[in-house]
C-alpha positions as CSV (number, residue, x, y, z in Angstrom):
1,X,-14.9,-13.7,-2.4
2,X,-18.6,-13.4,-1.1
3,X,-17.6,-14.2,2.3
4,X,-14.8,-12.1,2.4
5,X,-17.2,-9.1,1.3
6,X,-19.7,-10.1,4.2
7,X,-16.6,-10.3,6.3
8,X,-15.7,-6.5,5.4
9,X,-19.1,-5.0,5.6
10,X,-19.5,-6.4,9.4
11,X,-16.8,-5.1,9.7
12,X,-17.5,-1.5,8.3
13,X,-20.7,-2.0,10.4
14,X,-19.4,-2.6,13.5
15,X,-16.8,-0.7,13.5
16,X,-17.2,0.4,17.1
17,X,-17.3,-3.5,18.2
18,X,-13.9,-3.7,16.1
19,X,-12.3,-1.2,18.1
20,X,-13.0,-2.8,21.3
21,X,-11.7,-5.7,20.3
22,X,-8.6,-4.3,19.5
23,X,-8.0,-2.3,22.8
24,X,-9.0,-5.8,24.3
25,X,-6.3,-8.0,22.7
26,X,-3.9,-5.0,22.8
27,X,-4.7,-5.0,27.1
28,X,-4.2,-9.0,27.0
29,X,-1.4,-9.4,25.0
30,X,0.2,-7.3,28.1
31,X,1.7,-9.7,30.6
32,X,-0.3,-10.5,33.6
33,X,2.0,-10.7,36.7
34,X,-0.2,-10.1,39.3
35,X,0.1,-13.2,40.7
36,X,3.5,-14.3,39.8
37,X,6.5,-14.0,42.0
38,X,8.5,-10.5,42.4
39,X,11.7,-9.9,43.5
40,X,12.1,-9.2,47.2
41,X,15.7,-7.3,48.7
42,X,17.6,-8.8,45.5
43,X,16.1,-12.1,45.5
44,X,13.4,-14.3,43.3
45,X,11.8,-17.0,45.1
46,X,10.5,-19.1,42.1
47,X,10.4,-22.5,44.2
48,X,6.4,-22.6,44.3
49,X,6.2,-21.7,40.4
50,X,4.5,-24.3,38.6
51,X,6.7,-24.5,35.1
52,X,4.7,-27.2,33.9
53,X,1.4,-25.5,33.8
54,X,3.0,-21.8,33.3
55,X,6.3,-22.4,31.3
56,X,7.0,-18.6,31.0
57,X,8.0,-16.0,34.2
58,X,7.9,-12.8,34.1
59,X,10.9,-11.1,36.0
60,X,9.5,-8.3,38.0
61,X,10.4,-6.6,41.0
62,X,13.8,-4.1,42.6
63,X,16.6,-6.1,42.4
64,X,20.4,-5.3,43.2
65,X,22.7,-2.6,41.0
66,X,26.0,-1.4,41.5
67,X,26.9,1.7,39.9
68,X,30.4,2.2,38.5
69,X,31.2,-1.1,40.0
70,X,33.3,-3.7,38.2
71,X,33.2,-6.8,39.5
72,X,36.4,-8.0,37.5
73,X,40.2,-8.4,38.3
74,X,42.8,-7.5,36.1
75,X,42.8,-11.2,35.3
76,X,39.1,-10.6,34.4
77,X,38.0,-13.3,36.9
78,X,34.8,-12.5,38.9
79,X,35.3,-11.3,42.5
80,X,32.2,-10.7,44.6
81,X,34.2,-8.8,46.9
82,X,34.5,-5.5,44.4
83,X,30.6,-5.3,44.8
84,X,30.7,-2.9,48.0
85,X,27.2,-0.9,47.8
86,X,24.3,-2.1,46.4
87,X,21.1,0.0,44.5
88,X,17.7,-0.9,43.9
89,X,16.3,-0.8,40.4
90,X,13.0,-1.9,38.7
91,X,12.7,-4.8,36.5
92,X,11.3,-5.9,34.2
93,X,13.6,-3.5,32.7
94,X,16.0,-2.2,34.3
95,X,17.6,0.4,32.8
96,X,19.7,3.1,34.7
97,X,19.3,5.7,32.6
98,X,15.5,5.6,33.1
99,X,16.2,5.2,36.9
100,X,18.4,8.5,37.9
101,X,21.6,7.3,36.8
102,X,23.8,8.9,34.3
103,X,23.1,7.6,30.8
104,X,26.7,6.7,29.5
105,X,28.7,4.4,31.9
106,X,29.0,0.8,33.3
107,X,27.4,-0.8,36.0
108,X,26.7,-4.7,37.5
109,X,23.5,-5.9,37.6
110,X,22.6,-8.8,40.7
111,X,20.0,-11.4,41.1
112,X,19.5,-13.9,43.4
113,X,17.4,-16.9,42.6
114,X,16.0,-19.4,44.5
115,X,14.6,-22.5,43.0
116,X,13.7,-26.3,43.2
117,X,15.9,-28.8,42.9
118,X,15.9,-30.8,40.1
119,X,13.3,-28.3,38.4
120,X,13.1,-29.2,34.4
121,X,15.3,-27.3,32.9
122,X,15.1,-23.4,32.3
123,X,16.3,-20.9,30.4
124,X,17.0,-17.4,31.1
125,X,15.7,-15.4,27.9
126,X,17.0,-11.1,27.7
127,X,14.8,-10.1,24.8
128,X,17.0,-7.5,24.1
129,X,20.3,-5.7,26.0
130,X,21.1,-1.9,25.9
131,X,25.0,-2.1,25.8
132,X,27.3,-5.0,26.1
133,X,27.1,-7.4,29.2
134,X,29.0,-10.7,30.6
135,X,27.0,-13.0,32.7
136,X,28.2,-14.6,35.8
137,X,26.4,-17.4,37.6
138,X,27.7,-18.8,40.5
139,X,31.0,-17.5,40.1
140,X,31.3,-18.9,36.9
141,X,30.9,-17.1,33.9
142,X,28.0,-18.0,31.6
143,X,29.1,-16.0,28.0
144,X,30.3,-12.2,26.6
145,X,27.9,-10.5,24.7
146,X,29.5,-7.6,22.8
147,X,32.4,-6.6,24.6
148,X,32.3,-4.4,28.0
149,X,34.0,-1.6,28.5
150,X,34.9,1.2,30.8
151,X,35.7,3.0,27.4
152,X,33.8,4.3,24.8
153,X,35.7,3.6,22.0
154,X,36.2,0.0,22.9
155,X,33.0,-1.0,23.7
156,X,31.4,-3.2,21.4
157,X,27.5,-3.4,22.4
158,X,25.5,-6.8,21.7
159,X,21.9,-6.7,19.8
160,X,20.6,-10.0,19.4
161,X,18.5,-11.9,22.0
162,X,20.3,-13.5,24.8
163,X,19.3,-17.1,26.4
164,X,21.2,-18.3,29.4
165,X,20.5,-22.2,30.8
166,X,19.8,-22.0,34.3
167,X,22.3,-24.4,36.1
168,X,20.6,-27.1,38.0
169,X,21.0,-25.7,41.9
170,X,18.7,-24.4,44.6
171,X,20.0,-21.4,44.7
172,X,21.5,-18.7,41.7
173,X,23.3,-16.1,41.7
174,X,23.6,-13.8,38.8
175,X,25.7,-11.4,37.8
176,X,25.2,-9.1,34.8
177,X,28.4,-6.6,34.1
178,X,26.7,-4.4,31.7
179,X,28.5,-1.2,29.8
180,X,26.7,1.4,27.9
181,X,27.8,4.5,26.0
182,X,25.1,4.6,22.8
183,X,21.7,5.0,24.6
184,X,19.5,8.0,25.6
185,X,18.3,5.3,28.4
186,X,21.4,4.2,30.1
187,X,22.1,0.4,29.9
188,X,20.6,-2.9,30.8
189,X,18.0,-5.5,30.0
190,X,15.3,-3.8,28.1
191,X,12.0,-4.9,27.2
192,X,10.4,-7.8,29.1
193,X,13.1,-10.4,30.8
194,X,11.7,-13.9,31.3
195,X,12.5,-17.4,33.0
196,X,11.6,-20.5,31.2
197,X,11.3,-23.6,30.2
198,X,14.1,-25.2,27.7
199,X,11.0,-26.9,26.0
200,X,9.5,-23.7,25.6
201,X,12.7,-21.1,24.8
202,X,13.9,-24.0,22.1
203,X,10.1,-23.8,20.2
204,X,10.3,-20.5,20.4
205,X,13.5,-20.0,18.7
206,X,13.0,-22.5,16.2
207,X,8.9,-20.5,15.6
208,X,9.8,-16.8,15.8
209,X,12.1,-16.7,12.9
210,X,10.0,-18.7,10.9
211,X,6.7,-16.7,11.6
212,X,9.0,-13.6,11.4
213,X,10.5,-14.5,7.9
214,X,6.7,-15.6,6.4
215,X,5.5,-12.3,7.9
216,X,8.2,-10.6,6.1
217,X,7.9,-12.5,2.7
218,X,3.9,-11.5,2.4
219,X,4.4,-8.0,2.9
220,X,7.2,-7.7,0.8
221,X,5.4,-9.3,-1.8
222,X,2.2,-7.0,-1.2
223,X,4.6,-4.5,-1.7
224,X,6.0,-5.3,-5.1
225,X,2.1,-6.5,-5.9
226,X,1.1,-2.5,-5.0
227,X,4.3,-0.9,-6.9
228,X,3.8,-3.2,-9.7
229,X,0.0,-2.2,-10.2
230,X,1.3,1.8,-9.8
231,X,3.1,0.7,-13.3
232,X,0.4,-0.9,-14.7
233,X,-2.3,1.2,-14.2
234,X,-1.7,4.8,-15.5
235,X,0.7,6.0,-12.8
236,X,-1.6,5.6,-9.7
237,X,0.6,7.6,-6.7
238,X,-1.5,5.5,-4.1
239,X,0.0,2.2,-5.1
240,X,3.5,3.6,-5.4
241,X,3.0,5.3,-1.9
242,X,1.5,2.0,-0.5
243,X,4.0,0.0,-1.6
244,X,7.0,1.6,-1.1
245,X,5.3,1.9,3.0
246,X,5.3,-1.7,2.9
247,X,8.5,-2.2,1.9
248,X,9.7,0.4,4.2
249,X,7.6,-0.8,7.0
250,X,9.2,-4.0,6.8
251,X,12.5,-2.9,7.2
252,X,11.3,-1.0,10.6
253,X,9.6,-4.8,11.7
254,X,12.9,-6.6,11.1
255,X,15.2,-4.0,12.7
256,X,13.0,-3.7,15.9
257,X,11.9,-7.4,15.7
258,X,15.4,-8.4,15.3
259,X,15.1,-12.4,15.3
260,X,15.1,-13.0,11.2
261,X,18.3,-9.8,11.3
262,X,20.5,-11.6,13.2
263,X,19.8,-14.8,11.7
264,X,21.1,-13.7,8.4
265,X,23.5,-11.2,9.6
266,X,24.7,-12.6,13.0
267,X,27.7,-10.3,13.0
268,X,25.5,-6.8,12.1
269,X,26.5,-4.0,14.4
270,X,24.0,-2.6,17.0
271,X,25.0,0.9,15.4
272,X,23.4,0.1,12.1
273,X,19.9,-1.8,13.3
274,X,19.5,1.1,15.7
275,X,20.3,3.6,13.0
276,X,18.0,1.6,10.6
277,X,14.6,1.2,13.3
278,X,14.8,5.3,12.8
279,X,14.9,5.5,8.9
280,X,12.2,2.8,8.6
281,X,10.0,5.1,11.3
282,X,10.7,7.7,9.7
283,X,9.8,6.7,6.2
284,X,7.0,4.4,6.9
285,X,5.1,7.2,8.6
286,X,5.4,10.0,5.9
287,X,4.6,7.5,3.1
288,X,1.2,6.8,5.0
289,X,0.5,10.3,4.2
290,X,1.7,10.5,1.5
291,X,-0.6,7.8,0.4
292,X,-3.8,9.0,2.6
293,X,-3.8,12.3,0.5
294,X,-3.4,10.5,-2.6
295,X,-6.2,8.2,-2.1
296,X,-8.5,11.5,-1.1
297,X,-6.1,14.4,-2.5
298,X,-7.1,17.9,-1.9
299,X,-7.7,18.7,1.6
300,X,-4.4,19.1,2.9
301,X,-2.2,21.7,1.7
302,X,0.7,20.9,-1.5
303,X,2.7,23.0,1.6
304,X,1.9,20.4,4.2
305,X,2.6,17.7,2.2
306,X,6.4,19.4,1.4
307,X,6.8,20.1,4.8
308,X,5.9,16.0,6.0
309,X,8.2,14.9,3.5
310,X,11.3,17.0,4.5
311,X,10.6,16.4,7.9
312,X,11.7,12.7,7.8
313,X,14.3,13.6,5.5
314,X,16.1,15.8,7.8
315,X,15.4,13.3,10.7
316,X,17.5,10.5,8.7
317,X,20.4,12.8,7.9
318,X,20.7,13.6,11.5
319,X,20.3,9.8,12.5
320,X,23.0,8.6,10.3
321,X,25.3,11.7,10.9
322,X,25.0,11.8,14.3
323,X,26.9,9.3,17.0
324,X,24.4,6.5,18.0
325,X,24.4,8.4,21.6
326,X,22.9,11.8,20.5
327,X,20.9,9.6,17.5
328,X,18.7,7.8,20.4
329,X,17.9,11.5,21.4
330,X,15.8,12.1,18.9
331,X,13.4,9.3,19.5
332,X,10.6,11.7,21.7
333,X,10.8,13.4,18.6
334,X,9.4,10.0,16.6
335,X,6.7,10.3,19.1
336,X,5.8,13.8,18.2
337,X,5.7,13.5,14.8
338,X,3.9,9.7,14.8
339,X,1.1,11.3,16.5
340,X,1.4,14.7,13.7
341,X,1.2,11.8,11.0
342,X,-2.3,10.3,12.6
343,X,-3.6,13.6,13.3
344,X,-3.6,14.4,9.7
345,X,-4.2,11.1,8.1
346,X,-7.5,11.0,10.8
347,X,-8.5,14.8,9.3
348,X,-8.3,13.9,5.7
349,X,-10.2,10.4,6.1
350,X,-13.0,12.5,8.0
351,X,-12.8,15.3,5.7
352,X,-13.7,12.4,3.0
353,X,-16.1,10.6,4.9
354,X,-18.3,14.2,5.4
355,X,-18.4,14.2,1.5
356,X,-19.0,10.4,1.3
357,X,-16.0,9.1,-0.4
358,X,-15.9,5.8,-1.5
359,X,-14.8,3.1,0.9
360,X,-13.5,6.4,3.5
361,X,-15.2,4.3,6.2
362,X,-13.2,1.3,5.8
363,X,-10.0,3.6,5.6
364,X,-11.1,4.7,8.9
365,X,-11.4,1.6,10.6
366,X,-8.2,0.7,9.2
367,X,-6.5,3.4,10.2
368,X,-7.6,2.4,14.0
369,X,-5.5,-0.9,13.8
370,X,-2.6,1.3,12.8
371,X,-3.0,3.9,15.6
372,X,-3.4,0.8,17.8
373,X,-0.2,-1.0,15.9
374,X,1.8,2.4,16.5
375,X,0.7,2.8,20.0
376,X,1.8,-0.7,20.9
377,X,5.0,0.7,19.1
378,X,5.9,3.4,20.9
379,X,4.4,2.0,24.4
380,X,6.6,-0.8,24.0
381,X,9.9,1.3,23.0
382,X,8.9,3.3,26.1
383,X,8.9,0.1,28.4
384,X,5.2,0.5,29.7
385,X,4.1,-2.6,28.3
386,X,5.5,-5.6,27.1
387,X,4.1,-7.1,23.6
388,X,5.2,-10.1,21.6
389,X,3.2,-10.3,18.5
390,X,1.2,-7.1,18.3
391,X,3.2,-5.2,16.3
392,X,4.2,-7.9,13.6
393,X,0.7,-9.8,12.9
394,X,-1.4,-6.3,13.2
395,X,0.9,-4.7,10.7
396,X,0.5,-7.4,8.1
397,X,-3.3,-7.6,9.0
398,X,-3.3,-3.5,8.2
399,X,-1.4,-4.4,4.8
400,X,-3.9,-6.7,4.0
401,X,-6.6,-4.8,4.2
402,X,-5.2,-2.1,2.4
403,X,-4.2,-4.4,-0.3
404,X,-7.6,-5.4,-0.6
405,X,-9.1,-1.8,-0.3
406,X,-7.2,-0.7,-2.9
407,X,-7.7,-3.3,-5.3
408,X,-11.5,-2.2,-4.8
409,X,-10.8,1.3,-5.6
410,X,-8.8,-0.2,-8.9
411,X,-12.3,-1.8,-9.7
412,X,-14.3,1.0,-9.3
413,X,-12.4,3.4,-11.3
414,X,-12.5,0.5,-14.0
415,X,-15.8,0.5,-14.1
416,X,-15.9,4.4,-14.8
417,X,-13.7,3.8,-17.6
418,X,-15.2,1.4,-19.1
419,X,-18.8,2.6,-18.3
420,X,-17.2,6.0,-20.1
421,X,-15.6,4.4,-22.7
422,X,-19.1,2.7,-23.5
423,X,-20.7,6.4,-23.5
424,X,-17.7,7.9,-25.9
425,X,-18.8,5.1,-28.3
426,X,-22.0,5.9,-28.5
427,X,-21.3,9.6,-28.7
428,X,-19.3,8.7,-31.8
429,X,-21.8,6.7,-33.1
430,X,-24.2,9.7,-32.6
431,X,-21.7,12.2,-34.3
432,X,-21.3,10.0,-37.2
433,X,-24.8,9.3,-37.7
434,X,-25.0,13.6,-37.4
435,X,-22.4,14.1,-39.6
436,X,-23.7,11.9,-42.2
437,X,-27.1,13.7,-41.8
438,X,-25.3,16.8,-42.1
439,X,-23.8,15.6,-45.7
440,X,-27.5,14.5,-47.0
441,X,-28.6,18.2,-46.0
442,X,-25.2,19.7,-47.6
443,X,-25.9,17.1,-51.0
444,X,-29.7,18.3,-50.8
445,X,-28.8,21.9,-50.6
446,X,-26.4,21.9,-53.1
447,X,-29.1,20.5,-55.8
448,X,-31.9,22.6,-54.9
449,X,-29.4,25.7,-55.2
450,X,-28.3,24.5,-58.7
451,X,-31.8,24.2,-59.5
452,X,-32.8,27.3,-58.2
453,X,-29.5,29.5,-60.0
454,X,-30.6,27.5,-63.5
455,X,-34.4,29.1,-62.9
456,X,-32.7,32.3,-62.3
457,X,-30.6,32.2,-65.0
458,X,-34.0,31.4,-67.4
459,X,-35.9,34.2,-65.7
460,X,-33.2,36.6,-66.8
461,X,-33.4,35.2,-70.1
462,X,-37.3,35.9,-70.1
463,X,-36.7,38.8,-68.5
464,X,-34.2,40.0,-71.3
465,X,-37.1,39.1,-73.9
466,X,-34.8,35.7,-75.3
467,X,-37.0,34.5,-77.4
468,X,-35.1,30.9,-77.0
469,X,-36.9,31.3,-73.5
470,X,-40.3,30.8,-73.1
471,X,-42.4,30.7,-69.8
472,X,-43.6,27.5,-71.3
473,X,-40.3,25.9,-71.5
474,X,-39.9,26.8,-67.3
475,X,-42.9,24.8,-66.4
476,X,-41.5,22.5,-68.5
477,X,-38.1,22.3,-66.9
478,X,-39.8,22.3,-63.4
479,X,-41.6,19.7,-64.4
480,X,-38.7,17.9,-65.6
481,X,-36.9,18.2,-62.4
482,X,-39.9,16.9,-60.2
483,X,-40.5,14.1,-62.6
484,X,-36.6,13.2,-62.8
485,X,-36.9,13.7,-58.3
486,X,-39.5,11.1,-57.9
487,X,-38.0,8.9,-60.2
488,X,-34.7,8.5,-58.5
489,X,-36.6,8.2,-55.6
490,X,-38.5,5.8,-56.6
491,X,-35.3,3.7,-57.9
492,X,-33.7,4.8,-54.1
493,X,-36.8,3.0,-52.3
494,X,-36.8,0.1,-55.0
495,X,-32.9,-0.7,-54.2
496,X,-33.3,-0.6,-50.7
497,X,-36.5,-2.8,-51.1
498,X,-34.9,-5.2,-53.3
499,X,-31.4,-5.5,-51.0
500,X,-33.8,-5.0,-47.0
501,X,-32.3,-8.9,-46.2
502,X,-28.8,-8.1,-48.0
503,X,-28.5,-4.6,-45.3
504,X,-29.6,-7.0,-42.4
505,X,-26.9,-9.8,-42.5
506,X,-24.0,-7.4,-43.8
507,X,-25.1,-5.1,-40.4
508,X,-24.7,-8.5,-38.5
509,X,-21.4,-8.6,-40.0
510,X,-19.9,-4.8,-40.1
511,X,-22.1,-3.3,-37.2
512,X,-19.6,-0.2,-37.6
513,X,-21.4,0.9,-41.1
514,X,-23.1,3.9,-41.3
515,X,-26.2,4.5,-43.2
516,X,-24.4,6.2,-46.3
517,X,-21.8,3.1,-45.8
518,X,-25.0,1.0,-46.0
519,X,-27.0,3.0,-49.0
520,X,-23.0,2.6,-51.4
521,X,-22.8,-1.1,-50.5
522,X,-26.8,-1.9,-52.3
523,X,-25.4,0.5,-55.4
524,X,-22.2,-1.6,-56.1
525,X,-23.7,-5.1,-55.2
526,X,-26.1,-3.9,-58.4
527,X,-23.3,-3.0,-60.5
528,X,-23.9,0.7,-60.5
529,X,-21.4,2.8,-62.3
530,X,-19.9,5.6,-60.5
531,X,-21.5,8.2,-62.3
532,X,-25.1,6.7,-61.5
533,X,-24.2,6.5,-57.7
534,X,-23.4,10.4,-57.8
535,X,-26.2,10.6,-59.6
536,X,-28.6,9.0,-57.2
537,X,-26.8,10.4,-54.2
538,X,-26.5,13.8,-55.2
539,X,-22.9,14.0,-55.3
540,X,-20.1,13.8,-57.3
541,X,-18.2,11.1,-58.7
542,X,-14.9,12.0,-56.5
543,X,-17.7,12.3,-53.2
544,X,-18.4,8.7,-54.2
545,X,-14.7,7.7,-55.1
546,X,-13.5,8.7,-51.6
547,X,-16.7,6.9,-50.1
548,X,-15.5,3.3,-51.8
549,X,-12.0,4.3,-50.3
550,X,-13.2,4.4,-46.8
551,X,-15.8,1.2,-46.8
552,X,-12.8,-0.7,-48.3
553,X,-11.0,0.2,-45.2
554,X,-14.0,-0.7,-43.1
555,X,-14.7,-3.8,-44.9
556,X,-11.0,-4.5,-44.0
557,X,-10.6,-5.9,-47.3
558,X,-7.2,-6.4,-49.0
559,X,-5.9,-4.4,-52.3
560,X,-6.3,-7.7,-54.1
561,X,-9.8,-7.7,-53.1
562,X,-13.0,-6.8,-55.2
563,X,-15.0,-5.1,-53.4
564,X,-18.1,-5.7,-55.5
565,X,-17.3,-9.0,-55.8
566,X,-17.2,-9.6,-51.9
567,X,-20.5,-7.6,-51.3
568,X,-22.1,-10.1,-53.7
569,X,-20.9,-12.9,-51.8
570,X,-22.7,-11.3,-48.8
């Protein structure tokens, strides 16, 4: 644990250093294809690639489209000859509906490849299709994914990842048919289309689920750790908040990651993962708030905080009423309100830092890895970079951190309770100790006004000339009084001298006695009738009834139980 704190105040203390960092393995995580081979006039010349050294290509360039062109007979055979005028469009990813063409429609996408011989063997891997596609190489068709369509209604569009082997030939032609009718951004491969090696692809697919799944599994269990503490300690909203972000988060990173989906749910429409990347968005971002102005409540508006969470409310409704089409449209939207979300999560952590929360720097810095997590995000939906591990291992790093943060907060504020509970002690110890002083007074009073209504009652006796009254026989009585005073306290200071070791180790044993507790105990270990305790206390014999009552109950001694009898033993 030590390290881990040194690790987090470097950290905290270098917070500037972090956010280079990040910006630096966000920029390198980009692909580099400056010096890899682009497609020239519809064709990829990857003869000259070394595979062995670099077993990953990035696809770039303008390679051949045909809009509204169908390269199939009725039979559904391929026939090149249907392909009459060809576009240009941009890969890496080529969609049409980012590239002038109409969104909804069908179209055949054409790449010519030009290769070694006897090259090791390669895979064609389409991280992710907009629509449903068959592939063609050579002439001779390579699979269906989903199923094409001219129509709407009987188009069936294909999510998971698609990996084609690469036949062994110098040259390769391939065709894509591709229909779309469900995507703001027209249809094609989207994301970041590679070629490589067998070797490579077959690690990858065997890895990515795996590291997707453990990914998965630890912030789902962070998740249940945070909504479990929210029950266990007294309600906290920032636990439930966190929690139910992680959970919801999670959804969003399997829906847009896609690989551990499909693996469990190979036959899961395209409708409901797309529908599902928007609720998780949605949710994820308005619980962050939610959370942020828990942890530091009061500088945002109770109206601000309605307002964020019905604005994610209404955005679900309209995803899962709405077609998939019209759905997607609301996706610059995300943008907009991602960027509300940071805006106000950044205001309340400064407004806490400026009046030196606890830990608000930390929350600061950790809210940079999720402005650089939800950049990566939305850059990547937007096809201006190309990310593979970004968005999942920064995510989990964020949860982490949280996790930890807030099982610091936890700490502190059970310190203050305990450090609180210590001081309500001692104030009860200090109003027990008052209250019994106030009792002594009360007793003391009492006696000296009995004393003094007695001498009042002689004086009108002497005043009334009653001869049984003498002036005499007041001294007298005064005299009494102060003779019978110093006696009893006399006895008082020779009890507590004779029984100064018996007050020590019973103290040792019931450190919750009070000093009248104390001064009742010495009187009952020597036997003392109830009528000479009141007497020596001032009090009456039902004062001192009720007092055996309660040290009984402090004692903690049974009915059975002699009480005088146990004190001796003491």
């Amino acid at each position: 644990m030590s390290n881990l704190k040194r690790f987090c105040f470097s950290v905290c203390t270098n917070w500037n250093k972090l956010v280079f960092i990040l910006l630096a393995f966000l920029l390198s995580s980009c692909t580099n294809t400056s010096e890899s081979p682009t497609i020239m006039n519809g064709e990829l010349d990857i003869s000259k690639w070394n595979f062995k050294k670099f077993p990953e290509l990035n696809i770039q360039g303008e390679g051949l489209f045909y809009w509204k062109q169908w390269p199939l007979d009725s039979l559904g055979n391929y026939n090149e000859s249907l392909l009459q005028k060809p576009e240009e469009l941009k890969w890496s990813s080529p969609l049409w509906g980012t590239q002038g063409f109409p969104r909804q429609g069908y179209g055949t996408f054409r790449l010519l490849i030009k290769k070694r011989k006897g090259e090791i063997p390669l895979v064609l891997n389409i991280g992710r299709l907009l629509g449903a596609t068959d592939i063609w190489i050579n002439g001779e068709k390579k699979g269906s994914f989903g199923q094409i369509s001219k129509d709407r209604e009987e188009e069936k569009p294909f999510g998971p990842q698609i990996h084609i082997d690469l036949p062994n030939s110098e040259k390769l032609d391939l065709v894509f048919v591709v229909s779309s009718h469900n995507s703001r951004l027209g249809g094609g491969p989207a994301l970041q289309n590679v070629i490589q090696t067998k070797k490579l692809n077959s690690k990858n697919q065997k890895a990515n689920p795996l590291i997707e799944g453990l990914i998965t599994f630890l912030i789902i269990i962070f998740g249940m750790f945070q909504i479990y503490w929210y029950f266990s300690f007294n309600r906290e909203l920032h636990f439930l908040y966190f929690g139910l972000f992680c959970l919801i988060g999670v959804s969003r990173q399997l829906f847009v990651g896609e690989t551990l989906i499909y693996s469990f749910f190979p036959d899961i429409s395209f409708e409901i993962v797309q529908r599902m990347r928007y609720v998780g968005y949605f949710g994820g971002l308005s619980l962050i708030i939610l959370y942020y102005n828990s942890l530091y409540p009061n500088y945002i508006k109770k109206s601000i905080v309605k307002i964020i969470c019905l604005i994610p409310v209404l955005g679900v409704l309209y995803v899962l009423v709405v077609p998939i089409f019209y759905g997607t449209f609301i996706a610059p939207f995300f943008q907009i309100y991602g960027l509300l979300s940071i805006s106000l999560g950044t205001y309340i952590i400064t407004k806490a830092i400026k009046d030196k929360k606890p830990y608000a720097k930390w929350v600061l810095i950790i809210l940079i890895i999720q402005v650089s997590v939800f950049a990566n995000d939305i850059l990547t939906a937007m096809l201006i970079i190309h990310t593979k591990f970004v968005i999942n291992y920064s995510f989990l790093c964020y949860i982490i951190f949280h996790v930890y943060l807030n099982h610091r907060f936890q700490a502190e504020k059970q310190k203050l309770l305990n450090e609180l509970y210590s001081n309500i002690s001692t104030l009860k110890s200090d109003i027990d100790y008052k209250i019994e002083e106030i009792e002594n007074l009360k007793k003391d009073t009492f006696q000296q006004i009995k004393s003094k209504e007695r001498m009042v009652d002689n004086l009108k006796k002497v005043a009334a000339a009653d001869e049984k009254v003498s002036i005499q026989s007041l001294i007298a009585d005064l005299k009494s009084e102060l003779l019978e005073d110093n006696q009893l306290v006399n006895i008082k200071n020779d009890i507590e001298g004779i029984n100064k070791d018996f007050v020590q180790r019973i103290k040792k044993i019931h450190p919750n006695l009070t000093k009248t507790d104390l001064e009742i105990c010495m009187y009952i270990r020597l036997s003392l009738e109830r009528k000479e305790i009141a007497r020596l206390r001032y009090t009456t014999v039902a004062a001192v009834k009720k007092s055996r009552y309660r040290l009984r109950k402090k004692l903690e001694l049974e009915v059975e139980d002699d009480l005088e009898k146990y004190l001796k033993s003491i």
